[in-house]
C-alpha positions in Angstrom: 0.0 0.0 0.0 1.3 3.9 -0.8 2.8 5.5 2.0 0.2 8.5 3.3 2.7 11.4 2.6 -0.7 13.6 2.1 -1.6 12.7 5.5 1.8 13.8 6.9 2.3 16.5 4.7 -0.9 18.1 6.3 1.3 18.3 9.9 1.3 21.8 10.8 4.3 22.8 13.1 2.0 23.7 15.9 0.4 19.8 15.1 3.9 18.3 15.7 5.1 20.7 18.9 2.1 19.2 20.5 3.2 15.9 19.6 6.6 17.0 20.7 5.0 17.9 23.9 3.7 14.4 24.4 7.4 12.9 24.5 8.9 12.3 28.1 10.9 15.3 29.5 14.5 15.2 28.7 13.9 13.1 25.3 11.4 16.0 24.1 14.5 18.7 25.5 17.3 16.4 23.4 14.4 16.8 20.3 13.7 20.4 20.6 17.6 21.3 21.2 19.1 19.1 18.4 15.4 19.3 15.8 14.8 22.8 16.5 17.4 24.3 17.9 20.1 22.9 15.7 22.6 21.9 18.4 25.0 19.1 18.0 24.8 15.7 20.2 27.8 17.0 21.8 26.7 20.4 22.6 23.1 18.9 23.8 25.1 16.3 25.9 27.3 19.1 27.7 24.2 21.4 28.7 22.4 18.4 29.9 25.0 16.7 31.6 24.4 13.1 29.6 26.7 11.9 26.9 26.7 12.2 23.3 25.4 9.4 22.8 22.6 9.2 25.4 21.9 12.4 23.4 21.6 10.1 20.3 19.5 7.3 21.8 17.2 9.9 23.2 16.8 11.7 19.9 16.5 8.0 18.3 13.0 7.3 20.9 11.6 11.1 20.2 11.7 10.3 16.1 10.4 6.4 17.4 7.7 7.4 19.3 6.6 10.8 17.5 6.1 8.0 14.5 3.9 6.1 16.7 1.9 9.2 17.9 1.5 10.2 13.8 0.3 6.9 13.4 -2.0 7.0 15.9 -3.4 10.0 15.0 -3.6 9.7 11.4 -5.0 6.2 11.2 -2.0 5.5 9.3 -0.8 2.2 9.2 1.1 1.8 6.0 3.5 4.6 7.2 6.9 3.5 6.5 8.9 7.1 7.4 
């Protein structure tokens, strides 16, 4: 079956910051910092006293979960992203 890039196309920023919202605290603060903010792993790491790569496995379950909550919200469930 096609993926449903319509349905995710129609996420409006303010769609996916609630979403965002949804994820547990310091995995939504390594999204926002490295997604939105544009900081490294490293940099993210040294302002929230974790490591790089704790940085990495938290960004890994925020992108994880936020496709589970897109799922979930969209019905979609033929969505491969």
């Amino acid at each position: 079956a096609p993926i449903k890039a319509d349905a995710i196309s129609n996420l409006h920023f303010e769609d996916i910051i609630k979403l965002v919202d949804m994820l547990p605290d310091s995995t939504r603060e390594v999204f926002y910092l490295y997604a939105i903010e544009g900081y490294s792993h490293a940099e993210i790491g040294n302002r929230m006293g974790m490591s790089e790569g704790t940085s990495k496995w938290h960004l890994s379950v925020a992108r994880k979960k936020l496709k589970e909550l897109i799922k979930q919200l969209y019905n979609i469930t033929n969505y491969a992203g």
